[in-house]
N, C-alpha and C positions, 0 to 999 in steps of 0.2 A: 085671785081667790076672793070671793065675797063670804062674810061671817057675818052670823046673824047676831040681832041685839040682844039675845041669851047666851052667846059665848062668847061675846066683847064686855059683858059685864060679867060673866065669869072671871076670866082674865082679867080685869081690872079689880076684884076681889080678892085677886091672889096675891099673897104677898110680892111685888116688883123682885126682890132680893132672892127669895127661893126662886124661882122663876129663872131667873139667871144664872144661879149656883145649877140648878139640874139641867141647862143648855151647855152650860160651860163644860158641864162633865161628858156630855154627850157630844159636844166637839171636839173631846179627847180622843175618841172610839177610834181608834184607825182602820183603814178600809181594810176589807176581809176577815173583822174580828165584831163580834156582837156583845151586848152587854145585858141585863136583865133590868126590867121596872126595879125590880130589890137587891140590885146589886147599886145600881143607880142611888135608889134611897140611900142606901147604908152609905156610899160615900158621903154624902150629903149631911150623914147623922141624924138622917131622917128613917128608922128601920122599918117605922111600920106603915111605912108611907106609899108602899109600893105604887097605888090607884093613881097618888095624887100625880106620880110622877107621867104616869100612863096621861092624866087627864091634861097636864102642861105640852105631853107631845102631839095631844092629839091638836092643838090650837097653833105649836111651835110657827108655823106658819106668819103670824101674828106680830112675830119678833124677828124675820127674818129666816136662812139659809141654814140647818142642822144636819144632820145624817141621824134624821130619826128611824130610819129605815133598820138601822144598826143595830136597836134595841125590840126586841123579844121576851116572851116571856121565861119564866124560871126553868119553863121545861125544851125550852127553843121552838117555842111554836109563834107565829109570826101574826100580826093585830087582824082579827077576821076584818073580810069585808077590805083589805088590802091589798090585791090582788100583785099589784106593782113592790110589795116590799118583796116579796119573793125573789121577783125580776132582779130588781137592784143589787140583791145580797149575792145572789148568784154569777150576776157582771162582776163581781167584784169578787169571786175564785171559793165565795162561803157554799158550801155541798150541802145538801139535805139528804137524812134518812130516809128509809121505806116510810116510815110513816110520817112525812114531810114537815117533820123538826129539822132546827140545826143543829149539830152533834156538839154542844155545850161545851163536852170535853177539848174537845177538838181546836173551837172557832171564839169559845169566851173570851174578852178580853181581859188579863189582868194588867190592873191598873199598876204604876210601879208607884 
């Protein structure tokens, strides 16, 4: 994957430390269970942070191998423009509604 010099100085703008804290938690996610951008934050004790955590996974690449796929937003609806996270969530036994959300109820992950 090549990234251009506005998202390599993004990411080097970011704190290193968060950065790590919200992969680390997103490599907790086990397969067939999804988590939220603000569910994410809040572990993190970051609550209002949801974007930023969105904006770390859109680069995750950057740092290596995650299951950002995993993470959705609050309503289970999946990153536009991602045609493949659908794919991967679904190989991996997660179902989607009629109106092609994840059933939050269902597939959320809680963290222990």
């Amino acid at each position: 994957m090549v990234y251009s010099f506005q998202e390599v100085t993004c990411v080097s703008a970011l704190d290193e430390r968060l950065i790590y804290e919200i992969l680390s938690v997103v490599s907790e996610i086990p397969e067939g269970r999804v988590a939220s951008y603000g569910q994410i934050a809040h572990l993190i004790g970051r609550d209002k942070n949801a974007r930023l955590v969105g904006k770390v996974l859109s680069l995750a690449g950057f740092y290596g191998d995650y299951p950002c796929h995993r993470v959705v937003n609050h309503a289970g609806r999946t990153a536009p423009g991602w045609h493949e996270q659908r794919f991967l969530l679904e190989s991996e036994g997660v179902c989607f509604k009629e109106n092609s959300c994840v059933d939050m109820r269902k597939y959320r992950w809680e963290c222990d």
